[in-house]
C-alpha positions in Angstrom: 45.8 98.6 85.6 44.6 95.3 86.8 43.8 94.1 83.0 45.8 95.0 80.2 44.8 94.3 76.9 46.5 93.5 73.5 45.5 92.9 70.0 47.0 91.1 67.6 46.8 89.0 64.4 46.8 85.1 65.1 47.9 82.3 62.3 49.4 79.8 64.8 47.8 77.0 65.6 49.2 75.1 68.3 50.8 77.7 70.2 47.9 77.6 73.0 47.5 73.8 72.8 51.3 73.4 74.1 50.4 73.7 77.3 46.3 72.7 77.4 46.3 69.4 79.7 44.7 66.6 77.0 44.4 64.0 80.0 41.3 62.9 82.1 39.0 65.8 83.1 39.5 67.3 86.5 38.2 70.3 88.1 39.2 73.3 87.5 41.9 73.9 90.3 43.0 71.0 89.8 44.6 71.8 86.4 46.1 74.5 88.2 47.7 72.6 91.3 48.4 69.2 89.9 51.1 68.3 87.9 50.3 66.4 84.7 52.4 64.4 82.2 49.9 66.0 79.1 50.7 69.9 80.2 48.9 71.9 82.9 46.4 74.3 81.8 42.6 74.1 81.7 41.2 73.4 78.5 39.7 76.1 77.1 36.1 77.3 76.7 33.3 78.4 74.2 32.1 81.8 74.1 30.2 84.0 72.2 26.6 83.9 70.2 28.2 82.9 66.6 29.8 79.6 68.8 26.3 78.8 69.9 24.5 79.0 66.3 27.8 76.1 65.6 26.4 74.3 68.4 29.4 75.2 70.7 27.7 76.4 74.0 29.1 79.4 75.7 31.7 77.3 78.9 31.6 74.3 76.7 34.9 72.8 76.6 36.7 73.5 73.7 38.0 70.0 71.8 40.5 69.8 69.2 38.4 68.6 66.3 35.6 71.8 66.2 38.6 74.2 66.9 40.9 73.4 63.7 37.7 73.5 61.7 36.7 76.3 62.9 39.9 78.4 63.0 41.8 76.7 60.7 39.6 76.0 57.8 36.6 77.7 58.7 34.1 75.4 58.9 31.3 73.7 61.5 31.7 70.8 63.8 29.9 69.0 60.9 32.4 70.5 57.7 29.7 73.0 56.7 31.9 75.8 55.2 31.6 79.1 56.7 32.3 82.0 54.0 35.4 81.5 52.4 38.3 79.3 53.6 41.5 81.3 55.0 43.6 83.0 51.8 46.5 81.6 51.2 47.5 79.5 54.3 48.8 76.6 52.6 51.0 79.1 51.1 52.2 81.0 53.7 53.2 77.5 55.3 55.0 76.4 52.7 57.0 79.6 52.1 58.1 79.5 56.2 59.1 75.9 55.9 61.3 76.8 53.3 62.8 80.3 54.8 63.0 78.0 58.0 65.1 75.2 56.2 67.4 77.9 55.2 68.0 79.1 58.6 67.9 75.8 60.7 69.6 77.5 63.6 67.3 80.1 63.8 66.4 81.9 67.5 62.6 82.4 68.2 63.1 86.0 67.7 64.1 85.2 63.9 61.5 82.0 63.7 58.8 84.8 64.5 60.7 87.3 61.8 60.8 84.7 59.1 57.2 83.6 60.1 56.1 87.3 59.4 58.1 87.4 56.3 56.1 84.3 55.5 52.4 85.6 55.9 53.5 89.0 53.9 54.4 87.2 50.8 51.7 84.9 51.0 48.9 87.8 51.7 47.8 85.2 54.3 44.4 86.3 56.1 44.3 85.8 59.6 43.0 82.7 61.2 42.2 84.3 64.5 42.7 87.9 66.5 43.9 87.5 69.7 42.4 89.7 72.3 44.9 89.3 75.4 43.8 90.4 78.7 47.0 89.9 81.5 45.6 90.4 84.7 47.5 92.7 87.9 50.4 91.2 89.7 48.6 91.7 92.6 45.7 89.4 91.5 47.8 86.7 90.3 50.0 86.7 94.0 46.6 86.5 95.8 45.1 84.0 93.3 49.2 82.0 93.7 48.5 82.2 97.4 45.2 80.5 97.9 46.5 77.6 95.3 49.8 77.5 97.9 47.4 77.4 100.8 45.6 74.1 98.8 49.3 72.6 98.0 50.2 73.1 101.7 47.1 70.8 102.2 47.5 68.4 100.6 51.1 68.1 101.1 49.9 67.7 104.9 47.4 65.2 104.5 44.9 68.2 105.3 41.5 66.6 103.0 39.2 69.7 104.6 42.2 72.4 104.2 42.9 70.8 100.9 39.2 71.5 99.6 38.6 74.6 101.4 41.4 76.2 100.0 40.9 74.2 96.2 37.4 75.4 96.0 38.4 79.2 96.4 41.0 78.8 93.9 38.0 77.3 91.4 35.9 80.6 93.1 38.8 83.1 91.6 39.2 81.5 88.5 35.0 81.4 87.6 35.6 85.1 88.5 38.0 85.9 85.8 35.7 84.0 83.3 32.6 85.9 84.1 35.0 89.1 84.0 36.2 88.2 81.1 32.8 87.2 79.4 31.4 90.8 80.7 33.7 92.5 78.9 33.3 90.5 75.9 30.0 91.0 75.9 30.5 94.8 75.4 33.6 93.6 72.6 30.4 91.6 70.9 27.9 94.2 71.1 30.4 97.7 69.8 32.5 95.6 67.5 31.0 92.5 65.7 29.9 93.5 62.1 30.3 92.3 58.9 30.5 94.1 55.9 28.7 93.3 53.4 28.3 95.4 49.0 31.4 96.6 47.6 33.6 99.1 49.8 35.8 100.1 47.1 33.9 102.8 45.9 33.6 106.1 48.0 30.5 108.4 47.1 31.3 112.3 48.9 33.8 110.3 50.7 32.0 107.4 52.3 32.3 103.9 51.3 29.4 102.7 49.5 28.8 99.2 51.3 27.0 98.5 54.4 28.0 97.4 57.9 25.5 94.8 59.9 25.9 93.1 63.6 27.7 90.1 63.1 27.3 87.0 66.2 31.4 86.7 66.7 32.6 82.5 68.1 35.5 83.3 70.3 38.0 80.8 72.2 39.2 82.0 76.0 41.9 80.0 77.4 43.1 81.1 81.1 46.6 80.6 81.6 48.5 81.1 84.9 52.2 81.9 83.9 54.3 84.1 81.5 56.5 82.6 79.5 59.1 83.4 82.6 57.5 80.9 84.8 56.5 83.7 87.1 52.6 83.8 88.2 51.1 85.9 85.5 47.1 85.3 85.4 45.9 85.8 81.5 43.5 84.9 79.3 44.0 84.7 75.7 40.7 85.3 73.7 40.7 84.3 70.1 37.9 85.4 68.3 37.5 83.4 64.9 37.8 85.6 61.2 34.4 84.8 60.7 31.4 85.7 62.0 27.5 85.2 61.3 25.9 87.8 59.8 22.3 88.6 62.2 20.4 89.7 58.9 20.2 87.0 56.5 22.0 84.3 58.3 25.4 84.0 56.5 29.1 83.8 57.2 31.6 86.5 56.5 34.8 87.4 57.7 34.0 90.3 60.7 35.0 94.2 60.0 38.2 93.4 62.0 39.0 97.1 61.4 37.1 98.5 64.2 38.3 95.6 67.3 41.3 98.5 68.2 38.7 100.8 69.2 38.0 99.1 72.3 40.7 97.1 73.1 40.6 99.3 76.4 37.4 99.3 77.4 37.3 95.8 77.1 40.4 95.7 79.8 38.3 98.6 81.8 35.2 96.6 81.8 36.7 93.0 82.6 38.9 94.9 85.5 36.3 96.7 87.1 33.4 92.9 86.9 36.6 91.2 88.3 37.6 93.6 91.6 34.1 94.5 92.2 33.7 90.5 92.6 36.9 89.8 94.7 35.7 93.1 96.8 32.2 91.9 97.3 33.7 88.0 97.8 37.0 88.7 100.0 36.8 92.4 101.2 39.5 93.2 99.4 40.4 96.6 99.5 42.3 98.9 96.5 45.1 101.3 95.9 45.5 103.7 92.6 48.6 102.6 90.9 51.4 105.3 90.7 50.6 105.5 87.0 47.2 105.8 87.2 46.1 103.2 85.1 44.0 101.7 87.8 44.1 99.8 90.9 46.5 96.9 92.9 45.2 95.1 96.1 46.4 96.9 99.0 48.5 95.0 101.5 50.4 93.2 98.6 53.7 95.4 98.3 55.6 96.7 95.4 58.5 94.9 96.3 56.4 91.6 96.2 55.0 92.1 93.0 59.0 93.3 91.5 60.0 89.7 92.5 57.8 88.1 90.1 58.1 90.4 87.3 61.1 88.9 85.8 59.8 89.3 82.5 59.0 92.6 82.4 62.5 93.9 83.9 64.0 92.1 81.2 61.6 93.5 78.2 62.5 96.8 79.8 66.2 96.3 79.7 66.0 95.1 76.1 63.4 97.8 75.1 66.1 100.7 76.6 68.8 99.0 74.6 67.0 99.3 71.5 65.9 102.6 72.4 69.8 104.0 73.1 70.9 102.2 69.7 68.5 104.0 67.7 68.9 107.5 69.0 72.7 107.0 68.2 71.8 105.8 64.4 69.1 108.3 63.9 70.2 111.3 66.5 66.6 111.0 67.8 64.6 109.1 70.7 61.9 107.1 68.7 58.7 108.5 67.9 55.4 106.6 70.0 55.3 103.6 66.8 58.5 103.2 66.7 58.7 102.5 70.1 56.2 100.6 70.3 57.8 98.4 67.0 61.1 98.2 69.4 59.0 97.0 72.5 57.7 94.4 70.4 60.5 93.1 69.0 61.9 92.9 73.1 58.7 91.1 74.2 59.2 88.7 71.7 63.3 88.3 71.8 63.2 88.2 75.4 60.4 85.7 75.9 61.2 81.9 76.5 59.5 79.1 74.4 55.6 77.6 76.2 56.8 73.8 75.1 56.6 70.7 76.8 54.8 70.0 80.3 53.5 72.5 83.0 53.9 71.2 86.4 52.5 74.3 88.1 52.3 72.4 91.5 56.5 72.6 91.3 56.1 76.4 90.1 54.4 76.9 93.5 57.3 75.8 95.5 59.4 77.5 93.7 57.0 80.8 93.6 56.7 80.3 97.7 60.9 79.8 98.0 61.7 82.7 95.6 59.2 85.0 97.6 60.8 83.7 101.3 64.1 84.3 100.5 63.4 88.0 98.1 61.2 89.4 101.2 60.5 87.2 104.1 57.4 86.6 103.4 55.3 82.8 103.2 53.1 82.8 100.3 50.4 81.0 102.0 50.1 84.0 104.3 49.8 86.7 101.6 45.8 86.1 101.0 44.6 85.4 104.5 46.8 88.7 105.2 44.8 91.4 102.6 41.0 89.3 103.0 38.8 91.0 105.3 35.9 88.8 104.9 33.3 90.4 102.2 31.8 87.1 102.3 30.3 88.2 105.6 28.8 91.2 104.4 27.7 89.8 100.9 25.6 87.4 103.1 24.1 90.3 105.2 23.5 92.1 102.1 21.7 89.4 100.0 21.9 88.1 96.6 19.8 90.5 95.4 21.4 93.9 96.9 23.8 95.6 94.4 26.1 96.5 97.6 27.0 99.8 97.9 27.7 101.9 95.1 29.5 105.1 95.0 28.2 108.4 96.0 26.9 111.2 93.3 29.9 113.1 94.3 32.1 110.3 93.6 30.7 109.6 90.8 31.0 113.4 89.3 34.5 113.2 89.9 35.6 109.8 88.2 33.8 111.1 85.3 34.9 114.9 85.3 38.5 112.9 85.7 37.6 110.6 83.2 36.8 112.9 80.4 40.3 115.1 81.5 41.8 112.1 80.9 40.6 111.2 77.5 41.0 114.9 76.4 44.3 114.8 77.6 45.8 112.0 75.6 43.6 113.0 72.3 42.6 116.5 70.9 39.1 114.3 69.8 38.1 111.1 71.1 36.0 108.6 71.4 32.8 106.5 73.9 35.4 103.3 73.9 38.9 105.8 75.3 36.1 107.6 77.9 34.9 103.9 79.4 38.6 103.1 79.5 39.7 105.9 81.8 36.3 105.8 83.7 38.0 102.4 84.4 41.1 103.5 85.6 39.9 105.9 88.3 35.9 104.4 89.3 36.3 103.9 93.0 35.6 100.1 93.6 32.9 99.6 96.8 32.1 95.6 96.9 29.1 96.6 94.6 27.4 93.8 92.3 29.7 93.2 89.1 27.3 93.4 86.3 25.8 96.6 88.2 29.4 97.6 88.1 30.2 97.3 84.4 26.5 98.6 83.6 27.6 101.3 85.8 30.9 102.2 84.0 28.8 102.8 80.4 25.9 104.6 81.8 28.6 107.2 83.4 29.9 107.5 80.1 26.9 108.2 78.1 26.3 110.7 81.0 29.5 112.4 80.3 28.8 112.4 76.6 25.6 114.2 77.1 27.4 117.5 79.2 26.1 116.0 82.4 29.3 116.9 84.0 31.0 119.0 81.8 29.7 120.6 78.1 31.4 117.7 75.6 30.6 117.9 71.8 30.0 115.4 69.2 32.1 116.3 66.0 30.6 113.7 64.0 28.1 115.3 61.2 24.2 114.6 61.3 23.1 112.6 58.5 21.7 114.6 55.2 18.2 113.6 55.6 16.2 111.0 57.6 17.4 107.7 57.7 14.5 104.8 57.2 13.8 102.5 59.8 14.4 99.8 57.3 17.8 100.7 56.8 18.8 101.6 60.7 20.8 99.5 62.6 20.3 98.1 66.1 22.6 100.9 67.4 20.2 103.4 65.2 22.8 104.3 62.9 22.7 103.9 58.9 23.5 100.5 57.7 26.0 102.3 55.1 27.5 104.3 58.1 30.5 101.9 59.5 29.8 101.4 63.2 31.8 103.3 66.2 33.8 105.8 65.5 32.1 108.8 66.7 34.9 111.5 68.4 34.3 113.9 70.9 35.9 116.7 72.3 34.7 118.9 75.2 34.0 122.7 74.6 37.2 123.9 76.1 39.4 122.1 74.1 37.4 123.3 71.0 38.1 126.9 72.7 41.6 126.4 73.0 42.1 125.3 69.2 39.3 128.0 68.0 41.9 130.6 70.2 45.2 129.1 68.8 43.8 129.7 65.4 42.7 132.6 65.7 46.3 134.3 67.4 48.0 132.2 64.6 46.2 133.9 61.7 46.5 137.6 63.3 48.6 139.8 61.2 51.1 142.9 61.7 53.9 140.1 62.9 57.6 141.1 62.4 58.7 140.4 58.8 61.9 140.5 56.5 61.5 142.7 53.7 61.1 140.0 50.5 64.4 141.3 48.8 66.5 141.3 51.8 65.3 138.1 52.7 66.0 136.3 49.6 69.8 137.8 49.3 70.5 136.5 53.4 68.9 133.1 51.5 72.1 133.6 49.4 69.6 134.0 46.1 67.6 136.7 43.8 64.0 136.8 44.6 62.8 135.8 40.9 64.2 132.0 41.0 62.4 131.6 44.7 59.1 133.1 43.1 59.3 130.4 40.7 60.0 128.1 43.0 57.0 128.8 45.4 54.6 127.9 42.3 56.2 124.4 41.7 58.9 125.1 39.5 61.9 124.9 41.7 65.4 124.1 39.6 68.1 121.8 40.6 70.3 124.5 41.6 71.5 125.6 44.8 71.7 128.7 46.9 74.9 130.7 48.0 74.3 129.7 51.1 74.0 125.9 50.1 69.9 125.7 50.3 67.7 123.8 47.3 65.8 126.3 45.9 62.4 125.1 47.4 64.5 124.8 50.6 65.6 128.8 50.0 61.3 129.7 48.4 60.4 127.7 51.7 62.0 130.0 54.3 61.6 133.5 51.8 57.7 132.5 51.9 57.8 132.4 56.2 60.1 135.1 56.7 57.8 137.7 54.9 54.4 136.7 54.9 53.3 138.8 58.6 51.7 136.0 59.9 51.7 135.5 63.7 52.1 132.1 62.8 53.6 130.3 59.6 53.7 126.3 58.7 56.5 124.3 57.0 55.1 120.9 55.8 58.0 118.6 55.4 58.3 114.5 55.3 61.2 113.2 56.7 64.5 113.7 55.2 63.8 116.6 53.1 65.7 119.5 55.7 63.5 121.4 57.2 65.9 121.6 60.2 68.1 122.9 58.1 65.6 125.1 56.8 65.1 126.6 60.1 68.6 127.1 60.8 68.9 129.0 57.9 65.7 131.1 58.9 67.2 132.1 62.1 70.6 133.2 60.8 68.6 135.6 58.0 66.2 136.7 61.1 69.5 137.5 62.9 71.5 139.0 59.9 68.4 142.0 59.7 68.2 142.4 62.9 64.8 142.0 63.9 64.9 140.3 67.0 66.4 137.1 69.1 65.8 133.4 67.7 65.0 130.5 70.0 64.3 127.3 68.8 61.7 124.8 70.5 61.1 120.8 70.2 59.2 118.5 71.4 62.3 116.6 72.9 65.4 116.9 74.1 67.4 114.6 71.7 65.9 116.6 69.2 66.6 120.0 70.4 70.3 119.0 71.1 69.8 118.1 67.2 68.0 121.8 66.7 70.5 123.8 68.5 73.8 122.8 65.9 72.1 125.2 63.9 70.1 127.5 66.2 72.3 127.6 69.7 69.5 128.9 71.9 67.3 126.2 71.7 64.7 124.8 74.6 62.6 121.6 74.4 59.0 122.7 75.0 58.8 121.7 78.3 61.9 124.3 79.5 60.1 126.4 77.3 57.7 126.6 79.2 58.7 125.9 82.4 56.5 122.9 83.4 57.6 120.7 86.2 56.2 117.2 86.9 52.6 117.6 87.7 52.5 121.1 87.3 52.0 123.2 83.9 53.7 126.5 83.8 55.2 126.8 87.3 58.2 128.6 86.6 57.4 130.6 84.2 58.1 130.7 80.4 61.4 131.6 79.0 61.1 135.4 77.9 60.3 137.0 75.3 60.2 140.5 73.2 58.9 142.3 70.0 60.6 141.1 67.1 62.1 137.4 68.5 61.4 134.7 65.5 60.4 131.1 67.5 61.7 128.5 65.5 59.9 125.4 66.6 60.8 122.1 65.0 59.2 118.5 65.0 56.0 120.5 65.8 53.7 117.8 64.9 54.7 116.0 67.8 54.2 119.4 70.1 50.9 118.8 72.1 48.0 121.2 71.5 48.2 122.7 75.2 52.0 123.3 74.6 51.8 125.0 71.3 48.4 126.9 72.4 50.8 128.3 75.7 53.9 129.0 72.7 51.3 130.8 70.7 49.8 132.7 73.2 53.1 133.7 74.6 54.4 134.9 71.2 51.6 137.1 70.6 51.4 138.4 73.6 55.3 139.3 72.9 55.0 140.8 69.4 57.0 137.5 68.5 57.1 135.6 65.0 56.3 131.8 65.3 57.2 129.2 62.2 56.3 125.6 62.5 58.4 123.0 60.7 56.8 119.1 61.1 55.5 116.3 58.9 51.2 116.3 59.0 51.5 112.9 58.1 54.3 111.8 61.0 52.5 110.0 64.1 51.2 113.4 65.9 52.0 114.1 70.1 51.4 111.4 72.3 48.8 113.3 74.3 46.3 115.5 72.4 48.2 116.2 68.8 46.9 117.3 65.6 48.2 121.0 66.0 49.8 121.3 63.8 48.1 119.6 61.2 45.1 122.1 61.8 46.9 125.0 61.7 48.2 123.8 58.8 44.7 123.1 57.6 43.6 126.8 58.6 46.4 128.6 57.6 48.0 127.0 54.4 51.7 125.9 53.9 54.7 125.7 52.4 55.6 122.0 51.1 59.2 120.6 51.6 59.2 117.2 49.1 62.6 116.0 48.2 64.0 113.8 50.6 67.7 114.0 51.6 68.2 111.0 53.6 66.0 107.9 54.0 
């Protein structure tokens, strides 16, 4: 995607001044191509309606003074306090400066541990959230190649060259700010509240305080390099922990608790305003990205942009490290948040320190050497190469024509892909994950930005209402009429928190309505109860009391816990299609299942087969039930293409053991389901409903649990 965004918690200070050049004001490519003894990125600018009511104009130019009151005490240019100052800061500064002094020789990766160890024992509150939007390789090559065009200039004595090629540089970069502005002005608009009445009190399960639209102050500094020295166009957006409250005036700290909800449509939006403009301004023309998540400029290779990505071979390299050493300590590949913990702790092991001066006008000769020697290729000649003069046509067209947009039918199927999209990552989901995909696959045409972006929402709310396929809203109607007195701006209740509204469209409502319904069907094999609890290797009375709670600490012939042994007796007998184990982490249900399968086998019922979500898990599965698939063999997708060969076979009286189900996706287990019943086959679920569900479209389990009841695993084994 040409923008990818990140959130995270900000209580640094200085970081982003390292490299902010404090010398003589210049223009704005001139930061960029000079060198200068102070550091060589542009100061950074105001944005945002609660920076205005301070008196710090949206593109003002942010000065030292105004920013550590603001973000570091919380205060206006003129000491005013603004809510409450930051908890516990002093604190959390104190305690690092010690754990620091301890560990004098400490790597950045451990400065950042001990710095987070720090803020936890403190209970620091943040000083800032920083919204980072890292813009496409391609973008930041063709951006690198009109400022080697303007070095190449000057070098030569070349005054008009120099300020032809200087003043598209400052062109590109007022780009990015109005992209990024555009998408923060959607970020303002869906996520700046305050909360205001106590929220600790929940009346039929909603909080009891009220949510108004806050005016946010946010700080956007563009930067030009990542921490590898290769070109790497971001913008880091801080927006201050406190905000102005619209009603009566006052500062709080904003409901930060909503921002992750459209971390991606903020990328979607500022990617879209920023190629539309470079289309419209250059000609540019666009290619989908293998993964789908967006678009690269055509004519600027893969191999290209692989020779400045330096950084993110060596994340990846790290990351797969991790990733091996944990599936040989745990005998598992990480779950999607554990991952993600592990890339984290790569990006920030593997990232070099921002200290000291930037002399990006030496980066370009090294960026235009490094790409000479990797390809062949001059840097200068990588922008005149891929522009096909849209200024041209932006000219014929006039400022006022929009430039063409795309046609109905184009438009029908971005959204119909769109919402495929959204449904296919989440079983519900929301207006914010919809904008974020329309983003990804919205043809770009040279069309006016901001009827772009205003585009890219209006499709969505489309969508939303069934224009192109039937979607519903799950979210309740309120009780009774709201007064107008106590509606919001976005016409919701002021005691209703903002955003969060899912959606889901009517087939995947059909799928889960059909998955419950096979799932609850009776007249499924079954063990007899008293032959199933002597294969458990125990009498049936101790199990009964087990299944009501009062398990003893006593174990089975066969070496089960009791509620391990009342577990599998209760799924083994009950006749239903489908039956759920509910089990945290540690407690055996694998075992459970093993044990399941042998007394399936012992009566003679049918075959057992064993399904997971992954392979290192299945190889895990299989110790104790040999046949064992993960659910893709199962099933027999191949890449692209659900089903193709076929799914493993199956008869009357064949027990499907399927473990880690939480992490099964709905689609999959709907197709198990369906299979099994269709087979006169048993199916028993074993999963955590509290574990991180599937990465695309979860909660399966967790509703069949939901619709069907369960059987609770609880002591843990191993932790």
């Amino acid at each position: 995607m040409a923008v990818v965004a990140t959130l995270s918690k900000g209580y640094d200070l200085e970081y982003i001044w390292k490299q902010v050049d404090r010398g003589p004001a210049k223009d704005a490519a001139s930061y960029y191509l000079q060198a200068s003894e102070t550091g060589g990125e542009p100061p950074g600018r105001w944005w945002g309606p609660g920076a205005r009511a301070l008196g710090l104009e949206p593109g003002q130019k942010i000065d030292r003074e105004p920013y550590d009151l603001l973000f570091g005490e919380r205060q206006a240019p003129d000491g005013t306090q603004l809510g409450r100052s930051p908890a516990n800061a002093r604190r959390a500064a104190d305690l690092y400066a010690q754990l620091l002094a301890a560990e004098p020789h400490a790597t950045a990766e451990r400065k950042r541990e001990l710095r987070t160890e720090a803020v936890r024992k403190a209970r620091q509150s943040p000083l800032f959230f920083d919204l980072s939007l890292s813009l496409s390789k391609s973008i930041s090559i063709f951006h690198a190649s009109l400022g080697e065009n303007a070095r190449l200039g000057r070098q030569a004595g070349d005054h008009d060259g120099d300020r032809y090629w200087t003043a598209l540089v400052t062109e590109v970069d007022d780009m990015i700010h109005q992209a990024v502005e555009a998408g923060f002005g959607y970020f303002q608009r869906e996520a700046g509240y305050t909360r205001t009445g106590s929220h600790n009190t929940r009346v039929h399960g909603r909080e009891t305080g009220q949510w108004h639209e806050a005016d946010l102050a946010v700080a956007h500094w563009l930067q030009h390099t990542s921490r590898d020295g290769d070109m790497q166009l971001h913008v880091h957006s801080q927006i201050a922990h406190v905000a102005r409250t619209i009603t009566d005036g006052k500062w709080r700290a904003p409901d930060s608790l909503g921002y992750n909800e459209h971390v991606g449509a903020v990328a979607a939006i500022v990617s879209q305003h920023l190629e539309e403009a470079l289309t419209r301004r250059f000609g540019l023309q666009w290619i989908a990205r293998d993964d789908g998540h967006g678009f690269e400029i055509k004519g600027i290779s893969g191999q290209m942009m692989r020779v400045f990505s330096s950084r993110r071979v060596a994340i990846t390299a790290d990351l797969r490290a991790r990733a091996a050493r944990f599936e040989q300590r745990y005998g598992r590949k990480p779950s999607q948040r554990e991952l993600a913990q592990l890339a984290q702790a790569s990006n920030f092991k593997t990232r070099a320190a921002k200290e000291g001066a930037l002399d990006l006008a030496e980066l370009h000769r090294g960026w235009a050497d490094k790409l000479a020697r990797a390809v062949g290729v001059p840097l200068a000649s990588v922008a005149p190469s891929v522009w096909h003069d849209g200024s041209a046509a932006a000219r014929t067209r006039g400022s006022n024509d929009p430039g063409p947009v795309p046609s109905q039918l184009e438009l029908s199927q971005a959204a119909q892909k769109a919402v495929a999209l959204a449904q296919q990552e989440k079983s519900t989901w929301m207006r914010a994950d919809l904008i974020k995909y329309l983003g990804r696959v919205l043809p770009r045409s040279g069309m006016d930005p901001a009827v772009a972006t205003a585009l890219l929402e209006d499709l969505a709310d489309r969508a939303l209402a069934s224009e192109f396929e039937p979607v519903a809203c799950l979210q309740a109607p309120e009780p009774a009429e709201v007064p107008r007195s106590l509606l919001r701006g976005d016409g919701r209740s002021i005691y209703q928190r903002h955003g969060g509204v899912r959606y889901a469209t009517h087939a995947q409502l059909s799928l889960e309505d059909r998955m419950v319904a096979l799932a609850r069907a009776g007249a499924a094999p079954r063990l007899d109860r008293t032959d199933a609890a002597r294969a458990l290797g125990a009498d049936l009375a101790p199990l009964d009391r087990a299944l009501t709670g009062r398990a003893h600490d006593a174990r089975t012939r066969t070496g089960l816990r009791e509620d391990q042994a009342a577990a599998a007796l209760s799924v083994l007998t009950d006749g239903q299609r489908v039956s759920v184990i509910n089990a945290p982490a540690g407690s055996g249900k694998t075992h459970v299942l093993a044990a399941a399968g042998q007394a399936w086998e012992a009566a003679g019922l049918g075959r057992v087969i064993g399904i997971t979500p992954s392979q290192s898990a299945r190889n895990t599965l299989a110790a104790g039930v040999p046949v064992s698939y993960n659910s893709a063999q199962f099933l027999g997708h191949l890449p692209g293409q659900r089903g193709a060969r076929g799914p493993v076979r199956l008869g009357p009286g064949d027990l499907v053991l399927i473990d880690e189900a939480s992490m099964v996706c709905n689609p999959d287990l709907a197709d198990v389901i369906s299979h099994a019943a269709a087979s006169g086959a048993k199916v028993i679920l074993a999963g955590d409903t509290q574990q991180l569900q599937a990465v695309e479209n979860g909660g399966g389990m967790s509703l069949l649990a939901d619709a069907l009841g369960y059987v609770q695993l609880t002591e843990p084994l191993r932790f």
